[in-house]
N, C-alpha and C positions, 0 to 999 in steps of 0.2 A: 688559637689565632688562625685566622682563616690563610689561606697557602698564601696570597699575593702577600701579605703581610710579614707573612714568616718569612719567604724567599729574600723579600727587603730588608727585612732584621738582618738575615745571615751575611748578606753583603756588608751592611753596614756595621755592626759588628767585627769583619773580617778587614776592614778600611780603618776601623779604630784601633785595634792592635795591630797595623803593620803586615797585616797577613797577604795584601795585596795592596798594589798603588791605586787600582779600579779594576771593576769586573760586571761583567752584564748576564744577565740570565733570563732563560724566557722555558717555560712547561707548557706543552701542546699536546694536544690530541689531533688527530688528522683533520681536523672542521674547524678547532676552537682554539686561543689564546688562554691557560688556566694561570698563568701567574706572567709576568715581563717586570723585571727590578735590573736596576743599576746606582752602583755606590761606586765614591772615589771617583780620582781626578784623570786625565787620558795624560800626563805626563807630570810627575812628581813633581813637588813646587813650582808649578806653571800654571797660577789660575787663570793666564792669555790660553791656554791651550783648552779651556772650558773643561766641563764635569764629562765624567763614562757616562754612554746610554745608551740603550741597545740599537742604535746608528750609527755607532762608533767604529770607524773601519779598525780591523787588527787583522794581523797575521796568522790566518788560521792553519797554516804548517800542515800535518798528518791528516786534519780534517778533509785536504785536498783527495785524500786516496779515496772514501767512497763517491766522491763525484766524477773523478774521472772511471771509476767500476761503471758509475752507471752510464758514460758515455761507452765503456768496452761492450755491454750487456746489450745496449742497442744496437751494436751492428754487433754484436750476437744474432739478436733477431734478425736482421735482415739478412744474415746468412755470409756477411762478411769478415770477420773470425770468429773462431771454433776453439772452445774451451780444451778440447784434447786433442787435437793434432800439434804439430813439433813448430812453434813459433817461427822457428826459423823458414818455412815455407813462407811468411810475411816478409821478416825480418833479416834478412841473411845472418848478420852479425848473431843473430844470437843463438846462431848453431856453430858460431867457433871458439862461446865460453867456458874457459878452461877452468879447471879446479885449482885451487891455491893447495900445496899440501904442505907445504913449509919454504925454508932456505937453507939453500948451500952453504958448505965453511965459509966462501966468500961473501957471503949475505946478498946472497940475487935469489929473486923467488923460484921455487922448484913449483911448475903448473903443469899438471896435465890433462887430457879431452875428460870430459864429465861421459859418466856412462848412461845418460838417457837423457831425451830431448826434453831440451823445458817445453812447457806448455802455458797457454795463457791462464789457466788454473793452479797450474805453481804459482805464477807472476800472482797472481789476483790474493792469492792464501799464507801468501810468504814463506812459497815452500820451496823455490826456485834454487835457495844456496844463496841469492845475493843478501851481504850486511851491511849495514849501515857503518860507517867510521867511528862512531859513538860510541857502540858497543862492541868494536875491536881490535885487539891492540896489531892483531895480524894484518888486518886493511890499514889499519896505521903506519906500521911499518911497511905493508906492501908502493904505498903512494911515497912514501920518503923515499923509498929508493929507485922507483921508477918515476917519481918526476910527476906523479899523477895529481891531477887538483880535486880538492874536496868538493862533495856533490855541490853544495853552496856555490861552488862558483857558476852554475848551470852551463858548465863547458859538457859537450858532449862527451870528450878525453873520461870525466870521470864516472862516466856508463859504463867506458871500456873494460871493466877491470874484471878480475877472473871472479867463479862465486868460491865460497868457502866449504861447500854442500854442494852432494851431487842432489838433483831435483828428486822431489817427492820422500828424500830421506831425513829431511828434519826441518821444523819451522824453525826462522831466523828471521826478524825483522829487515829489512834494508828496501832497497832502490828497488823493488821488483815494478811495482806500479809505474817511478819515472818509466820503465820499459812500456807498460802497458800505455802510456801515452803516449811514445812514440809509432809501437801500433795503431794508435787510432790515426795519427797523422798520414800513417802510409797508407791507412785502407781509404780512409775519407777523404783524402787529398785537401785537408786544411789543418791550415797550424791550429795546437789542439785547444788555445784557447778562444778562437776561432769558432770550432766545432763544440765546444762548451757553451759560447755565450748564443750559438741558433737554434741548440737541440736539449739544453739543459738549462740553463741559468735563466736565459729570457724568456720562457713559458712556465717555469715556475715565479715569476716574477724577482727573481736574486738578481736586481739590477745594480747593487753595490758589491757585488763581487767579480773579481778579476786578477788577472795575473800584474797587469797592467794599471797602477794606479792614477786616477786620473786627478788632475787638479781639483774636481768635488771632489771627491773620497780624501782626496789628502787634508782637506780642511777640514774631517772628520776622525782623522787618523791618532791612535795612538801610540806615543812610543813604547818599545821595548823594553823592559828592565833588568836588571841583574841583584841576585841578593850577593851582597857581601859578607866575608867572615864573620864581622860582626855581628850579623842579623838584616842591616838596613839594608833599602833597596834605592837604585840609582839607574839612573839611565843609560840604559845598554846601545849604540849608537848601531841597531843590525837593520838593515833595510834586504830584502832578496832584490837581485839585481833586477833594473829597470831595462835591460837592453837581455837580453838572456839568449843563448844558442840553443839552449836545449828548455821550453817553457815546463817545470817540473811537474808534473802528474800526480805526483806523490807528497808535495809539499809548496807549492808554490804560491796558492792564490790567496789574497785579502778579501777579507769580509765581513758582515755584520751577523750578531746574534740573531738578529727577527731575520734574514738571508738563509743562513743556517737552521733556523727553527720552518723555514715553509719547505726546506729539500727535505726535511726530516719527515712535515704531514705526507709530504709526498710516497715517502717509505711506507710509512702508517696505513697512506691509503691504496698500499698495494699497485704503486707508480701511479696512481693521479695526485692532484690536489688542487683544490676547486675549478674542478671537471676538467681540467688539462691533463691529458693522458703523455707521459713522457717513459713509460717503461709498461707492459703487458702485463697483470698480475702473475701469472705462471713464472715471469722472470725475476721477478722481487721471491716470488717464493722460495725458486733456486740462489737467492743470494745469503737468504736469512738465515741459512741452517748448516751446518758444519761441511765442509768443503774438504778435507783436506783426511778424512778418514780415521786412521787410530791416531795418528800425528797428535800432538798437546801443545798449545802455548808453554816458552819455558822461560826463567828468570833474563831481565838482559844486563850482564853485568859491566858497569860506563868504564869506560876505558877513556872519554873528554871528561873529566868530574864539575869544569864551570860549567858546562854548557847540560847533562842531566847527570844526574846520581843513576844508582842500579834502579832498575827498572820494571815494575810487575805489579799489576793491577791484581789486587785481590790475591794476594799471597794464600796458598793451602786449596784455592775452590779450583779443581780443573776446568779447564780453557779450550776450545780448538775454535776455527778461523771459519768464516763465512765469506763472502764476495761485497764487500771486500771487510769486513765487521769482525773483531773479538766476539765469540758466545761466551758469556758463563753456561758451565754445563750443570752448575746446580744452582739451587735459590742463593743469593746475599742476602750478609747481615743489613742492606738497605731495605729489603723489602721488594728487590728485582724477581721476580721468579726464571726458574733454570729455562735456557733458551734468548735470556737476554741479550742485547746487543751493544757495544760503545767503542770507543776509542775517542782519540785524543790529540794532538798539535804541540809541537814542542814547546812554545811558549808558553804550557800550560793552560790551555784550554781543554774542551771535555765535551762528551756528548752520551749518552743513554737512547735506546729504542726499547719496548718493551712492546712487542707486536701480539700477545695474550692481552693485556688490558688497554691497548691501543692510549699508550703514555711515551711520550717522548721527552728529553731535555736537554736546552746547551746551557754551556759555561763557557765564558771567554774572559781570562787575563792576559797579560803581556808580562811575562816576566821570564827568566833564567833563573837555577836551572831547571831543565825538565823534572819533572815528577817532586816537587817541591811537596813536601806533608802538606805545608802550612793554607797552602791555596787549592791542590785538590780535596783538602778536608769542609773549604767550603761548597764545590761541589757535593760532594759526599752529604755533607746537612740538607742539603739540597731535596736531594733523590728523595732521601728519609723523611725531607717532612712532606714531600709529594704521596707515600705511599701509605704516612700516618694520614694523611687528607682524605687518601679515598677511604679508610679504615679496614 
């Protein structure tokens, strides 16, 4: 079966056992469209709410992190932050985050100074110390008892919090990129989705993504869903706030599959894509390849169980981080060869780069919880029949 064909089967397929409510998919090379499918409805028993298609806005969560990288990487270039000097020369605050090292008999946290400056290179690698609440029961309890609100709320309050790790001593997923967006804000002097939609978004043509959903988009929009114990799935009523203190860097914007699949030709094509130069090749180069040294991606184990399960892409293949990208460091069972690139968005979405055969792919569902089998395995069929395509 020829790929556009197959990619359509897997979706549809995937929509008839339940495995997703809808899902869109699109396979690129830097120049070309090699497959675009979408199956299933944008909001579960809602045929008013029309069919998934890859104009369908959805909450693209983590996918957020490498777009605002590439907004870091460009005042890179221009010489307005620096990958290794001490962040806090930008940012004051983030030369007074402390370490979390436990709590007293009384239960109040014991924090003390971290012994080396973050850097925008921790931030961008996820080596900084900051974690996500998802994956820890210590930030969990750290916010119960200081009052602190979860990142979701995009209160600045919940930046403030200590990291868990001192910098450059061990990758930890979390908040480091919302930091890295608030850098961009202070060198560039605009709110950063702002500075996404003049330097990023609108010269690659991603005119349906934003932080900010606008009345089109919303009539494009699909809801959220959540599986229940049972199996079925239902609508999860999560919207990221429409009024926000802090516009999230690391998780905030909506958007569409063909949006997402032209920022990806753009990686592809070594920061152009159809002849718009939005990043230097030399800086794509330094983004795509391990960052963060002997350091390894390690298991994240949920400490929210509705909201994802434990967490780790490719259990047994070793892992380290790129700017802002997962590498496998060896070939997958899909057919990626070692050096490949992807990550992912809470609601289950997905993405591949594969900069040796210049193949790229996204995946977009809407559903809880994160890292669900049953809908990254239709990515997964995905990749696979892409890579039995090329033979």
């Amino acid at each position: 079966m020829e790929l556009q064909g197959a990619v359509q089967a897997i979706l549809d397929s995937g929509v008839a056992r339940g495995d997703v409510v809808g899902a869109a998919a699109q396979v690129v090379t830097s120049e070309n469209v090699l497959a675009t499918a979408a199956g299933g409805s944008r909001v579960i028993d809602d045929p008013a709410a029309g069919p998934m298609t890859t104009d369908t806005v959805c909450w693209i969560a983590s996918m957020t992190k490498a777009v605002t990288g590439v907004a870091a990487m460009q005042l890179v270039e221009r010489d307005l932050l620096h990958l290794d000097t001490p962040a806090a020369e930008v940012m004051s605050t983030l030369g007074t985050v402390g370490v979390l090292e436990g709590f007293d008999a009384e239960g109040r946290p014991r924090v003390r100074p971290a012994r080396t400056p973050i850097t925008l290179r921790h931030l961008l690698t996820h080596t900084a110390g900051f974690v996500y609440e998802l994956w820890s029961e210590d930030l969990l309890r750290y916010n119960e008892v200081t009052g602190t609100p979860s990142i979701m709320s995009c209160e600045r309050a919940a930046l403030e919090v200590p990291a868990l790790y001192d910098p450059g001593d061990q990758w930890m997923y979390g908040t480091g990129i919302d930091h890295v967006g608030l850098l961009v804000e202070e060198v560039s002097g605009m709110r950063l989705g702002d500075y996404l939609r003049r330097h990023v978004l609108d010269p690659l043509g991603m005119h349906s993504t934003s932080f900010a959903i606008s009345d089109e988009m919303r009539e494009r929009k699909a809801a959220v869903h959540i599986r229940g114990d049972d199996g079925s799935l239902g609508v999860f009523g999560f919207e990221v706030r429409q009024d926000p203190e802090v516009e999230l860097g690391g998780a905030g914007l909506y958007g569409t599959v063909e949006d997402y699949s032209r920022f990806l030709q753009m990686i592809l094509g070594r920061g152009t894509r159809d002849a718009v130069q939005v990043l230097a090749p030399e800086t794509v180069d330094k983004m795509v390849v391990n960052n963060m040294g002997d350091l390894r991606v390690v298991p994240l184990p949920s400490a929210m169980p509705g909201f994802s399960g434990d967490a780790e892409f490719y259990p047994g293949v070793e892992k380290s981080w790129g700017l802002t990208f997962q590498i496998n460091e060896e070939p997958l069972p899909t057919g990626r060869p070692a050096g490949g690139l992807m990550w992912a968005g809470l609601a289950n979405s997905f993405y591949w780069i594969d900069m040796q055969n210049g193949l790229a792919g996204t995946y977009i569902s809407q559903q809880f919880p994160f890292g669900d089998p049953r809908t990254f395995a239709l990515f997964d069929r995905i990749e696979r029949a892409c890579y039995a395509a090329l033979g």
